[in-house]
FIKOLZA-1660 file (N, C-alpha, C; in steps of 0.1 Angstrom, whole numbers, plus 5000, padded with zeros to 4 digits):
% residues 233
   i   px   py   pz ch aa at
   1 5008 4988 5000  A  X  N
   1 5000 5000 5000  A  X CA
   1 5009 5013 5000  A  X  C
   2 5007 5021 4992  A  X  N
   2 5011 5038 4989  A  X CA
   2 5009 5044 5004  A  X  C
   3 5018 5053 5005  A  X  N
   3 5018 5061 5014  A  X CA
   3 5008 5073 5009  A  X  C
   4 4995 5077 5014  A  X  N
   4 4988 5091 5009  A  X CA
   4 4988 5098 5017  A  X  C
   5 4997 5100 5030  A  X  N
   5 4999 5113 5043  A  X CA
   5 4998 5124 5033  A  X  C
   6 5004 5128 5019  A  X  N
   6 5005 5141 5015  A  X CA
   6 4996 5145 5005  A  X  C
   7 4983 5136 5003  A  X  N
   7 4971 5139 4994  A  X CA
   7 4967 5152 4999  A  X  C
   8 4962 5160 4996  A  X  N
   8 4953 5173 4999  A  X CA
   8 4942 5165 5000  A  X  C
   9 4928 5171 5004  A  X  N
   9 4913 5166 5002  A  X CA
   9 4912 5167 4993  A  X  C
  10 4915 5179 4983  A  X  N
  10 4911 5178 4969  A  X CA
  10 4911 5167 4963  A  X  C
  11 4922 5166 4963  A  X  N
  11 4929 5149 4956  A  X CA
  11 4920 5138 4961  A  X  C
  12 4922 5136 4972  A  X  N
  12 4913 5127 4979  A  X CA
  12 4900 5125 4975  A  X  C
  13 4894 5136 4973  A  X  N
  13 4876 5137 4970  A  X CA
  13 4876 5137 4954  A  X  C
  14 4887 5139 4948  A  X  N
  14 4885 5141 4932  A  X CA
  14 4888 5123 4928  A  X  C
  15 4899 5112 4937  A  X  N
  15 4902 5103 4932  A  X CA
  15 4890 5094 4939  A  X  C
  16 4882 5096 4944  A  X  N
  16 4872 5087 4957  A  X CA
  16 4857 5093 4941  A  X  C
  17 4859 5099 4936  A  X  N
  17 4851 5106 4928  A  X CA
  17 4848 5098 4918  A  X  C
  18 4863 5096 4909  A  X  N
  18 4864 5087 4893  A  X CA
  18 4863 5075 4898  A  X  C
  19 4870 5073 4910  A  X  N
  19 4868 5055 4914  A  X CA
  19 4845 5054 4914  A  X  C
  20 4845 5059 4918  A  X  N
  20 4832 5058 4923  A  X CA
  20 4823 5057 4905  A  X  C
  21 4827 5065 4896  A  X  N
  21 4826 5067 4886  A  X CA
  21 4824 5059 4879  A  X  C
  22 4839 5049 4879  A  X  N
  22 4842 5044 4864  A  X CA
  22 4844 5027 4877  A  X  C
  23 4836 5027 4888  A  X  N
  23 4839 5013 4895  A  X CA
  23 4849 5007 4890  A  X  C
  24 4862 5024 4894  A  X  N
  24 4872 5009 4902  A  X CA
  24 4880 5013 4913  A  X  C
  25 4891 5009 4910  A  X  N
  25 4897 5004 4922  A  X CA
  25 4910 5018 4924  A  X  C
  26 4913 5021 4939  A  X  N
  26 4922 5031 4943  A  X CA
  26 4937 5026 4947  A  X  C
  27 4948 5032 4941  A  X  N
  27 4957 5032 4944  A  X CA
  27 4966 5016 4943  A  X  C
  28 4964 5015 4928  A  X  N
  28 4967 5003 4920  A  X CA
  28 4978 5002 4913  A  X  C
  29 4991 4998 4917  A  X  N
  29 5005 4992 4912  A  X CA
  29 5004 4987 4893  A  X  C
  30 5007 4999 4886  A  X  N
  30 5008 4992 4872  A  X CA
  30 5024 4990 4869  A  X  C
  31 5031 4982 4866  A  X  N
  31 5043 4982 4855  A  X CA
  31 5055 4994 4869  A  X  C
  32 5055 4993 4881  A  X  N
  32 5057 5001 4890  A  X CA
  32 5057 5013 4893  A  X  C
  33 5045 5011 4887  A  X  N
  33 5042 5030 4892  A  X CA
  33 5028 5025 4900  A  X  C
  34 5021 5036 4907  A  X  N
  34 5009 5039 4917  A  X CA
  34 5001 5046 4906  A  X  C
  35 4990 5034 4907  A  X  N
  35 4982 5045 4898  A  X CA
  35 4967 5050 4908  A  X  C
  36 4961 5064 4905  A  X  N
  36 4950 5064 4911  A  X CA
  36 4937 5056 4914  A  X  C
  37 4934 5058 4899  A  X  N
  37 4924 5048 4900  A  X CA
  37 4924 5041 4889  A  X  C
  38 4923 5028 4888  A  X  N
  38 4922 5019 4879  A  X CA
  38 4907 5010 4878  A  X  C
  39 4900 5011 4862  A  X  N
  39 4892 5000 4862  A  X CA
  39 4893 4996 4848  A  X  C
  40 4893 4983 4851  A  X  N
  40 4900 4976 4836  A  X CA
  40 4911 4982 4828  A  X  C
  41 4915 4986 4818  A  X  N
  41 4919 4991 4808  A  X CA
  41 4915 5005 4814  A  X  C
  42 4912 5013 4822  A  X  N
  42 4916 5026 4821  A  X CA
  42 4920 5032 4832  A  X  C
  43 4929 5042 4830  A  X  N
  43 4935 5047 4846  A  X CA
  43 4930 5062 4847  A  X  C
  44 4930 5066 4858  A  X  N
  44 4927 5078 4862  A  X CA
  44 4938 5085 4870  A  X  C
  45 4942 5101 4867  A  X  N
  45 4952 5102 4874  A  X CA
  45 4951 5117 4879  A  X  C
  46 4947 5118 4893  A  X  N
  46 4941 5132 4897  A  X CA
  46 4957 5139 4898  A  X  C
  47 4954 5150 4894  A  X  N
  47 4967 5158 4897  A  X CA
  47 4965 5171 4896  A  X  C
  48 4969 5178 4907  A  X  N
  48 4963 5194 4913  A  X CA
  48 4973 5200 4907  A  X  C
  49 4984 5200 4902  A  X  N
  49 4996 5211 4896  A  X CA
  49 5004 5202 4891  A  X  C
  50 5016 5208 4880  A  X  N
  50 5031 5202 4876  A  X CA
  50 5024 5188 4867  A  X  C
  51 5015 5191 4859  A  X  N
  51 5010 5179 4850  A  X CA
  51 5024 5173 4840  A  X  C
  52 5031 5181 4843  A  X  N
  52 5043 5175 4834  A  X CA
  52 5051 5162 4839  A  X  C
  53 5051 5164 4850  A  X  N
  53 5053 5152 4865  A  X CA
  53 5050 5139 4860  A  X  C
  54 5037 5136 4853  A  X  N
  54 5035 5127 4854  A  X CA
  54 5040 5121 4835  A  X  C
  55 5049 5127 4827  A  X  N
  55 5052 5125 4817  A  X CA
  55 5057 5111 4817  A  X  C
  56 5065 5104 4824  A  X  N
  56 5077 5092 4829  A  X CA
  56 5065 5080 4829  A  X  C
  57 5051 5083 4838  A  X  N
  57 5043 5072 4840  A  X CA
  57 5037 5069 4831  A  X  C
  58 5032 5078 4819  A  X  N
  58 5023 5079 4812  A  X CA
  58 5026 5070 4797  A  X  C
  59 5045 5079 4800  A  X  N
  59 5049 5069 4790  A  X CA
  59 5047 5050 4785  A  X  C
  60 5048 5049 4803  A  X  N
  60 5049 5033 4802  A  X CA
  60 5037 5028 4803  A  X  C
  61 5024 5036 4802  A  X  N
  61 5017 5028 4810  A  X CA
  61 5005 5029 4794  A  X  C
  62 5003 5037 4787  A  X  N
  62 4998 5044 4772  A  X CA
  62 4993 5029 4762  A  X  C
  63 5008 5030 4759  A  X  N
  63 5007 5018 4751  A  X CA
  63 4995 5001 4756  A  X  C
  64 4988 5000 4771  A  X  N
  64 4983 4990 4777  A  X CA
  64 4970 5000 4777  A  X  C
  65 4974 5010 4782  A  X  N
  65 4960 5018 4790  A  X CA
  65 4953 5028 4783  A  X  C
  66 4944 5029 4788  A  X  N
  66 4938 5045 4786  A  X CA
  66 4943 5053 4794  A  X  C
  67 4945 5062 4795  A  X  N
  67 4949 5071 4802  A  X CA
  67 4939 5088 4807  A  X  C
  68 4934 5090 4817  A  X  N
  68 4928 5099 4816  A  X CA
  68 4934 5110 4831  A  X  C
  69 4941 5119 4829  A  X  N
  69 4944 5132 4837  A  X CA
  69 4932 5138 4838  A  X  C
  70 4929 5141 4851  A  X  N
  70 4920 5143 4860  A  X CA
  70 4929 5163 4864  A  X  C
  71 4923 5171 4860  A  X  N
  71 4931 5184 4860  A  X CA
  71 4920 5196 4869  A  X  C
  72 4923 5194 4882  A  X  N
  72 4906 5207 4888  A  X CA
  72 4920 5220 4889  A  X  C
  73 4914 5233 4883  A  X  N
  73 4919 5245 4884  A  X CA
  73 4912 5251 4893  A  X  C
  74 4918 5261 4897  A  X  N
  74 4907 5274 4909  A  X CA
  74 4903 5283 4903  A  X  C
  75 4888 5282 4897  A  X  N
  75 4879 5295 4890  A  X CA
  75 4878 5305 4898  A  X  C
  76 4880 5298 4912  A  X  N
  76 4876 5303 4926  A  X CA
  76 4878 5303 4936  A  X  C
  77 4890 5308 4943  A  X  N
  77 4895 5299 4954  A  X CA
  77 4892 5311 4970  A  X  C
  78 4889 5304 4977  A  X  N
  78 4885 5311 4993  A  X CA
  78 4897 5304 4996  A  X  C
  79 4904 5315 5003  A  X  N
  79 4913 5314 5015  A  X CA
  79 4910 5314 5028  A  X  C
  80 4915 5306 5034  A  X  N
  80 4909 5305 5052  A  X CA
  80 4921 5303 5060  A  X  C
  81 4926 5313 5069  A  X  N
  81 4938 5315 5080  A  X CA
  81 4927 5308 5096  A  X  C
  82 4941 5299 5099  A  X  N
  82 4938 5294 5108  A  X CA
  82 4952 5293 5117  A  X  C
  83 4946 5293 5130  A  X  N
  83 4958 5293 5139  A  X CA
  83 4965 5275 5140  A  X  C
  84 4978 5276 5145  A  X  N
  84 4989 5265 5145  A  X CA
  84 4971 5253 5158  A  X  C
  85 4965 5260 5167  A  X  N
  85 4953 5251 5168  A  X CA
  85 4944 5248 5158  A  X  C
  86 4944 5253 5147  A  X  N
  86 4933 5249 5139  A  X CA
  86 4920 5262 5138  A  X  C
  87 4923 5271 5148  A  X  N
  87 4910 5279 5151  A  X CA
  87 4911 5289 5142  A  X  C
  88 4900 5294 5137  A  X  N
  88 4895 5301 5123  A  X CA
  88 4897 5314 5129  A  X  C
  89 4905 5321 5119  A  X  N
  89 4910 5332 5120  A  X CA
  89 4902 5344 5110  A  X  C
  90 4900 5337 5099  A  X  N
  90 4898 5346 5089  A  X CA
  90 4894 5339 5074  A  X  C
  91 4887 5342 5062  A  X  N
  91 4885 5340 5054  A  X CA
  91 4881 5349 5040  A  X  C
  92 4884 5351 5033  A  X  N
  92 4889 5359 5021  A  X CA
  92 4888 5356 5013  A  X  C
  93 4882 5357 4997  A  X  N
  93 4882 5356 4986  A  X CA
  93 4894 5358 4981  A  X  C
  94 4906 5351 4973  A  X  N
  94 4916 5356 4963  A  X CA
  94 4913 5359 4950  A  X  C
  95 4921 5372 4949  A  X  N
  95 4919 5376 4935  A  X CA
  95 4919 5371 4922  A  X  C
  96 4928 5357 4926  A  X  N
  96 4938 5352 4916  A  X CA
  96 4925 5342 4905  A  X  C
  97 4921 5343 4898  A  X  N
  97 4915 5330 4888  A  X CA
  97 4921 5324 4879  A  X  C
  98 4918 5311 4880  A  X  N
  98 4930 5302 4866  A  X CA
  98 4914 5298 4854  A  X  C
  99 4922 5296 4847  A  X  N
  99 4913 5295 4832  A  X CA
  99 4920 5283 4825  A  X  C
 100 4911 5277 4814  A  X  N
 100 4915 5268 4806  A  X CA
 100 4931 5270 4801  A  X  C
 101 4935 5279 4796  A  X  N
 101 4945 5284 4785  A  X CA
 101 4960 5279 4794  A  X  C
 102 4957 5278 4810  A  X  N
 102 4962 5273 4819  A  X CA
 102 4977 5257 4812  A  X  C
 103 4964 5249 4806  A  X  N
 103 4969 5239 4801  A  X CA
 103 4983 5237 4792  A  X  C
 104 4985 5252 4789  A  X  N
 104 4993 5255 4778  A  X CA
 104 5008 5252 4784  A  X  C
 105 5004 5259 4801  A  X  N
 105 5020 5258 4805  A  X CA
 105 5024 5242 4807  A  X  C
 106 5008 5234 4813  A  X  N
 106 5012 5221 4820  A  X CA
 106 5013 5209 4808  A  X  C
 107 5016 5212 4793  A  X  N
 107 5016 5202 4786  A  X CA
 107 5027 5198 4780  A  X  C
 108 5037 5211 4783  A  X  N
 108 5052 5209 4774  A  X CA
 108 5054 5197 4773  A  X  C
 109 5058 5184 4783  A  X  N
 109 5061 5173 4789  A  X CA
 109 5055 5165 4782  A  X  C
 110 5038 5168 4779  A  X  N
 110 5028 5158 4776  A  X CA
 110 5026 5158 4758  A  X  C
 111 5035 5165 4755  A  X  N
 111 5033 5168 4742  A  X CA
 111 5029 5156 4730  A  X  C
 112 5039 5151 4732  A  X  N
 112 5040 5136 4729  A  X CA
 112 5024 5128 4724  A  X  C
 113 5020 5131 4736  A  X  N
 113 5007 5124 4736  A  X CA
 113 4993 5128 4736  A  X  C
 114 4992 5141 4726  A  X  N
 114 4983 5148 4727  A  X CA
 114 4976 5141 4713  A  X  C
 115 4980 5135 4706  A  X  N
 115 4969 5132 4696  A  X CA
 115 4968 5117 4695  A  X  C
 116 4975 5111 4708  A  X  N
 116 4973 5096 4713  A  X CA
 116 4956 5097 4718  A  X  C
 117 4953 5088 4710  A  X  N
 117 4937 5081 4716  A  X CA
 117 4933 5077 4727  A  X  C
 118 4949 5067 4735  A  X  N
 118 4947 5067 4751  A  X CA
 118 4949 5076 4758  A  X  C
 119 4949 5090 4754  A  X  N
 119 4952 5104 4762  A  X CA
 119 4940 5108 4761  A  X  C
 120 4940 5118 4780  A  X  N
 120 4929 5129 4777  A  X CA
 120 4932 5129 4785  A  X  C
 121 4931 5149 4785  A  X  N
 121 4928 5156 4800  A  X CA
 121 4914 5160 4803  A  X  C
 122 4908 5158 4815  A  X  N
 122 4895 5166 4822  A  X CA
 122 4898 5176 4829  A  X  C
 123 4898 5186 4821  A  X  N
 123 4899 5197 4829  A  X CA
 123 4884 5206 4840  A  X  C
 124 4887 5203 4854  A  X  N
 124 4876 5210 4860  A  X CA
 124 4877 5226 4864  A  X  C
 125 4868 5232 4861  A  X  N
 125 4870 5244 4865  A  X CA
 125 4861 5250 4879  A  X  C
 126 4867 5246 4891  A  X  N
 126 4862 5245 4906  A  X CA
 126 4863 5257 4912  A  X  C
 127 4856 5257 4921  A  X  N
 127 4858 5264 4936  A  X CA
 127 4864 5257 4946  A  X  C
 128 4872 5265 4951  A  X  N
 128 4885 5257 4960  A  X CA
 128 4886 5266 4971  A  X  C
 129 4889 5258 4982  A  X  N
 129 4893 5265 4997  A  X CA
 129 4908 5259 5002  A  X  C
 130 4913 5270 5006  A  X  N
 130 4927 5264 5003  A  X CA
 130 4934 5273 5023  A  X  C
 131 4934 5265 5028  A  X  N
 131 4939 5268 5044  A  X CA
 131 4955 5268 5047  A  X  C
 132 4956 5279 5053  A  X  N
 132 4969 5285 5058  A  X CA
 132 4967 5282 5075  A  X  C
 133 4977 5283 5078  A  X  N
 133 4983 5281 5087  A  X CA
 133 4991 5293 5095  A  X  C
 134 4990 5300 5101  A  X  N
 134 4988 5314 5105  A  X CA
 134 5005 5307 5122  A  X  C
 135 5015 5308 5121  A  X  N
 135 5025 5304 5129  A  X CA
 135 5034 5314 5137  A  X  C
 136 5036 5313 5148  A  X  N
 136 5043 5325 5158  A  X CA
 136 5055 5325 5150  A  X  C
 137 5064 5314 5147  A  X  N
 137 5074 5320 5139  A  X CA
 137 5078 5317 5125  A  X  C
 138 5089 5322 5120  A  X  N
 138 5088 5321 5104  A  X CA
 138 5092 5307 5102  A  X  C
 139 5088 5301 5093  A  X  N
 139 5090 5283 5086  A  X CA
 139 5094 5281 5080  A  X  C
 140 5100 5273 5078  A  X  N
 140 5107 5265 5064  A  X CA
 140 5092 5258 5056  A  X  C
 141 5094 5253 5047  A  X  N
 141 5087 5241 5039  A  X CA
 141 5094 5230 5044  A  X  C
 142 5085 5216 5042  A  X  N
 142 5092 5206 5044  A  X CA
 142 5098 5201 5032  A  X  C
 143 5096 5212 5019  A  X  N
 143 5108 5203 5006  A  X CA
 143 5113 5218 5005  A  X  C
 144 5118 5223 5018  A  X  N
 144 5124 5238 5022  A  X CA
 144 5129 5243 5004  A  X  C
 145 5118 5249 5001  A  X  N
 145 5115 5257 4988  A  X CA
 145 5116 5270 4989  A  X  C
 146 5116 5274 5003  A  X  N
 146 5113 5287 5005  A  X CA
 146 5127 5296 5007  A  X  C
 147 5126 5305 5001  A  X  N
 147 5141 5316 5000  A  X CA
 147 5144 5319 5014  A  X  C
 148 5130 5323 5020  A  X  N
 148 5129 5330 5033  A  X CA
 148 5120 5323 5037  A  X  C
 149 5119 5321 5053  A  X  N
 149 5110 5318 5059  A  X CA
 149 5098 5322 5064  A  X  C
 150 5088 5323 5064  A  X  N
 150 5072 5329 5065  A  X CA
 150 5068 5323 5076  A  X  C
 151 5057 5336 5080  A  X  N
 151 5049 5332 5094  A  X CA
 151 5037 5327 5088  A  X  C
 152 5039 5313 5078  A  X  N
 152 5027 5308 5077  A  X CA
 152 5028 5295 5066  A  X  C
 153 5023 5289 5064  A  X  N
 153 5020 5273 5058  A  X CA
 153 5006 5272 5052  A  X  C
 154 5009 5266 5037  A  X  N
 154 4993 5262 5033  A  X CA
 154 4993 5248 5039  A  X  C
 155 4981 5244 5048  A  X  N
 155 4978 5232 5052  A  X CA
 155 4972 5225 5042  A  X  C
 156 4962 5228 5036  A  X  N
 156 4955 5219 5030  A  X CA
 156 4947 5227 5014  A  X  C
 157 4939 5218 5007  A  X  N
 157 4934 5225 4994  A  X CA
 157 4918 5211 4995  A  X  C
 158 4911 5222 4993  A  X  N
 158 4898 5216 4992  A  X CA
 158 4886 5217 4985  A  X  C
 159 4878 5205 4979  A  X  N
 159 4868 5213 4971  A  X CA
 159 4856 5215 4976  A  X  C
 160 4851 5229 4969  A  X  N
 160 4841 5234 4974  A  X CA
 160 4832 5229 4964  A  X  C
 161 4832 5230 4945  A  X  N
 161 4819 5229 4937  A  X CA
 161 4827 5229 4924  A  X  C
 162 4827 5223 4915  A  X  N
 162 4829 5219 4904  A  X CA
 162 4822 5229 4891  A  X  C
 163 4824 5233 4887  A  X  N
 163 4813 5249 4882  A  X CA
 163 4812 5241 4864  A  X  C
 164 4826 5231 4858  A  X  N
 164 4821 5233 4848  A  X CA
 164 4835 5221 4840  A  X  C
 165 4834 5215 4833  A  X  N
 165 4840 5201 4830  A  X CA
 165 4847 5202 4815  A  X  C
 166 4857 5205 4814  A  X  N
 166 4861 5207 4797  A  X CA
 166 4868 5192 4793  A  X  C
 167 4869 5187 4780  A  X  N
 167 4878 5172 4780  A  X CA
 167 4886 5177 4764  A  X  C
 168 4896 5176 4767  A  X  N
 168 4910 5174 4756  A  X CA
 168 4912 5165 4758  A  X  C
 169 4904 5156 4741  A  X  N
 169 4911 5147 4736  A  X CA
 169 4919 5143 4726  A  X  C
 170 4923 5155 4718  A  X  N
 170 4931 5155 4705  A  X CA
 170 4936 5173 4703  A  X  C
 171 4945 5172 4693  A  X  N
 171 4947 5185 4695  A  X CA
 171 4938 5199 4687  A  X  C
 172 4928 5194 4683  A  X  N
 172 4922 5202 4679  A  X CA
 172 4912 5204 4692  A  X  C
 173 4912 5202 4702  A  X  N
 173 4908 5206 4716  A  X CA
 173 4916 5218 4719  A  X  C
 174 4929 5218 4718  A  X  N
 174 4935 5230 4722  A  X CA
 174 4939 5239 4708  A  X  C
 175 4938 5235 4695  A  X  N
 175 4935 5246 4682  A  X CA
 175 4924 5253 4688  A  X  C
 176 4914 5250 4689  A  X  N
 176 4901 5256 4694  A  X CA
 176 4903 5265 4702  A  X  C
 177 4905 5264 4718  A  X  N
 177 4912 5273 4725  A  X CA
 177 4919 5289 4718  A  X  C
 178 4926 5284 4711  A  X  N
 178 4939 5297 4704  A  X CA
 178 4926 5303 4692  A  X  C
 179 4920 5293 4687  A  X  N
 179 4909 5301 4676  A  X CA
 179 4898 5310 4682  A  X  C
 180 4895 5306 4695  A  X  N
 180 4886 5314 4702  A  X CA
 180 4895 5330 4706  A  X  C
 181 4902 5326 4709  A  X  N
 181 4909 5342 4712  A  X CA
 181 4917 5351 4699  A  X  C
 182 4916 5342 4688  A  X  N
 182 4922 5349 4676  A  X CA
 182 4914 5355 4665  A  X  C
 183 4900 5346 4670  A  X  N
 183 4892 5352 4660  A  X CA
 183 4897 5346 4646  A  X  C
 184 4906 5335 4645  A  X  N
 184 4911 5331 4631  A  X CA
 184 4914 5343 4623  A  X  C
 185 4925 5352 4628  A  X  N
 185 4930 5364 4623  A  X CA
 185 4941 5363 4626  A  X  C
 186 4952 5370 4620  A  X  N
 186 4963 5368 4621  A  X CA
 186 4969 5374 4635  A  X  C
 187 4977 5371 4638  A  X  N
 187 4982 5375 4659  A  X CA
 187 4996 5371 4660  A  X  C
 188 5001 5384 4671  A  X  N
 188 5011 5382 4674  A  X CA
 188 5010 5376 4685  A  X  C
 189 5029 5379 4693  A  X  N
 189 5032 5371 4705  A  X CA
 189 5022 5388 4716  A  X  C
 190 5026 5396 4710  A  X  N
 190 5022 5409 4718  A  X CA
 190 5010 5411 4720  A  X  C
 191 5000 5404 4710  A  X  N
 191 4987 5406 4708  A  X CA
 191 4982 5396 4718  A  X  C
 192 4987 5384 4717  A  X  N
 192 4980 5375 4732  A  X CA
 192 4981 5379 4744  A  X  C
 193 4994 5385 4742  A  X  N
 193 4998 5392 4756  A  X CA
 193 4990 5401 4761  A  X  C
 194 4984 5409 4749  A  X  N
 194 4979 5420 4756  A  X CA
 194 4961 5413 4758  A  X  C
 195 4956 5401 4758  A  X  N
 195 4948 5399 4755  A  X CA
 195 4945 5390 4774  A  X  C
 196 4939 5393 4783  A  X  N
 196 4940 5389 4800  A  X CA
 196 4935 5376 4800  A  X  C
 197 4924 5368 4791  A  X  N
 197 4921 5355 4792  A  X CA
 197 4941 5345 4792  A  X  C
 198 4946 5350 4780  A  X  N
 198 4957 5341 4781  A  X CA
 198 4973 5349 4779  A  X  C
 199 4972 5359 4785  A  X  N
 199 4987 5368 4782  A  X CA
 199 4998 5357 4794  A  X  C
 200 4994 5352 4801  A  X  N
 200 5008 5345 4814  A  X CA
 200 5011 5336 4801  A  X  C
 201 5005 5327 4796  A  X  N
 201 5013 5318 4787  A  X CA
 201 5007 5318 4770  A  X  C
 202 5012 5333 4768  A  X  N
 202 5010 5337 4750  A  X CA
 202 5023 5331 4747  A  X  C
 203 5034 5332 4749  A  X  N
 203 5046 5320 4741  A  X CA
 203 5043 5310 4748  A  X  C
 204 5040 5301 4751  A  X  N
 204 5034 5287 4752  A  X CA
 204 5024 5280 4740  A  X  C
 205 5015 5291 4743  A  X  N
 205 5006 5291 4731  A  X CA
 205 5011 5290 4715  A  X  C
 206 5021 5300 4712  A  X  N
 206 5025 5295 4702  A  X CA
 206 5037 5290 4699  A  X  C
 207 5042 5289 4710  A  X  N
 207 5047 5272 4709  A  X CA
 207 5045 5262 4703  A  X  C
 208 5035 5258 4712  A  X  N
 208 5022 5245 4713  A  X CA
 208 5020 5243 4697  A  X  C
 209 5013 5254 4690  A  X  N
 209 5007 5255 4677  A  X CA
 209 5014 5254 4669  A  X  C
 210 5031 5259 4670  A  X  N
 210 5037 5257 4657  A  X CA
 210 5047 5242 4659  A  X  C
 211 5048 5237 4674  A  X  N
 211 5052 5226 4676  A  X CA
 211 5040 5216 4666  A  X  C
 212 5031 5218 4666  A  X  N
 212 5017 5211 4662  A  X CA
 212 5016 5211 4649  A  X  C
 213 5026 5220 4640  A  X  N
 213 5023 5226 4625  A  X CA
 213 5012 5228 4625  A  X  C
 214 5001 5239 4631  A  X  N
 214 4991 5247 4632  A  X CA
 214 4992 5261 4624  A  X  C
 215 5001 5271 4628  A  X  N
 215 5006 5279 4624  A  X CA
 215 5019 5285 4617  A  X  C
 216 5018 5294 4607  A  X  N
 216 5027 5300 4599  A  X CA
 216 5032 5311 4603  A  X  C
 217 5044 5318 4598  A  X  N
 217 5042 5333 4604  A  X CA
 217 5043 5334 4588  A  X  C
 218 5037 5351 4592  A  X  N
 218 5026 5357 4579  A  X CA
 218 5038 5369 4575  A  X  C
 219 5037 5373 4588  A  X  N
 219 5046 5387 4583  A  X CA
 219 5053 5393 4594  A  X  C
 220 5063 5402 4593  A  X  N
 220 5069 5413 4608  A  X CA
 220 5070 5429 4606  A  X  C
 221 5067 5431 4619  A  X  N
 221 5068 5444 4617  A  X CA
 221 5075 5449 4627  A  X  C
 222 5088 5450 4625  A  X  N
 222 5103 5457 4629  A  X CA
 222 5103 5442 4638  A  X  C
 223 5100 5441 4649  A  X  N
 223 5107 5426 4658  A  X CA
 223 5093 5418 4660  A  X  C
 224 5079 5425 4657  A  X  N
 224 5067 5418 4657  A  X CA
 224 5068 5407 4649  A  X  C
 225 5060 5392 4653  A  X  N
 225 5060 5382 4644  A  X CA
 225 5047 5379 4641  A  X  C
 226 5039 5377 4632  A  X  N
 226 5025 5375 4632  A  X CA
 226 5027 5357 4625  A  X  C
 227 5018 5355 4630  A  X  N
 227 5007 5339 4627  A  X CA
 227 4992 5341 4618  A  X  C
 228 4994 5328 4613  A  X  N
 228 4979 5326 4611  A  X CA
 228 4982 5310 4607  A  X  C
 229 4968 5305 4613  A  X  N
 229 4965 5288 4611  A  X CA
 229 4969 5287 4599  A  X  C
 230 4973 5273 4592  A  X  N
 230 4976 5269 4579  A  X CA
 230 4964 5267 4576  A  X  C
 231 4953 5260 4583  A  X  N
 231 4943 5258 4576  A  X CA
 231 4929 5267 4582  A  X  C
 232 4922 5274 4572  A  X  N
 232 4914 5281 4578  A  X CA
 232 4902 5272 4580  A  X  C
 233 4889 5275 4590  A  X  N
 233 4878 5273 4594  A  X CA
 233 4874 5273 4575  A  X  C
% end
């Protein structure tokens, strides 16, 4: 049996979720990896961040399995400060919201396998509560990440409500994506940038698309590069 001391709930309630789902079984040894959930021929594999992580297992396991990444972002995340007892301190909306386009950073890794048939990501787009830990003095991390030490710790990540279910199964799941914000018009790197659904990963994005032979560049103007799909709508 796997050690799960460092599951979050999230994880926990998202992999108790697909098991429940697809009737099967949790925390099932394939070819030496831990898989989440397995029933028959398909695996499930919840993962809250660093989808690239799981490039090594995916590899070995593709060719036997289906494979389905289980992906919940925060549409919406409540923060909740609590003391080193646990007692509620405080609770706050964050500003921060993640979005589909999101995918662009976590797939470099997965690239490989984006137009494999036993691939797919489910991407959820949630409400999440995510608990700090409020400490008299400043902390390390326990995989001591931290430059400096802080008077505080996230304990835990939890879900609150599932708002809405996207599935990439081939790469015209993520053409789609880039066509929605392009309007199938020609664009730059500056132009996504300046565009707030997806400016954190506008070179990702066209990355992705010319790694994909999706896109051409059209024209420049002085260091600007412009795109347009090879094949139009």
């Amino acid at each position: 049996m796997i050690n799960t001391y460092n599951e979050s709930t999230l994880h926990e309630k998202l992999k108790n979720k697909y098991a429940e789902l697809s009737n099967g079984k949790t925390e099932v040894e394939l070819n030496g990896f831990f898989c989440d959930v397995v029933s028959g021929k398909e695996i499930y594999e919840i993962q809250t961040a660093n989808l690239s992580s799981l490039a090594s297992k995916i590899s070995r396991l593709i060719s036997d399995y289906s494979v389905t990444v289980v992906f919940p972002i925060a549409e919406r995340t409540t923060i909740q400060w609590q003391t080193e007892a646990f007692e509620l301190i405080s609770e706050r909306k964050s500003p921060k919201k993640e979005n589909e386009y999101r995918l662009f950073k976590e797939i470099t890794k997965l690239f490989p396998f984006i137009d494999n048939p036993n691939f797919k990501i489910i991407l959820l787009k949630a409400e999440i509560i995510e608990t700090r830990i409020k400490t008299d003095k400043p902390v390390q991390l326990k995989n001591n990440s931290r430059r400096w030490k802080k008077n505080w710790y996230k304990k835990d990540k939890d879900l609150l409500k599932i708002n809405s279910e996207l599935v990439f199964d081939s790469r015209n799941s993520y053409i789609n994506l880039v066509r929605a914000i392009t309007d199938n018009q020609d664009f730059s790197l500056k132009q996504l940038q300046q565009n707030k659904a997806c400016r954190k990963y506008a070179g990702l994005i066209i990355w992705t698309m010319k790694k994909l032979g999706e896109i051409e560049e059209t024209a420049r103007k002085g260091n600007e590069k412009f795109y347009r799909f090879v094949k139009q709508p």
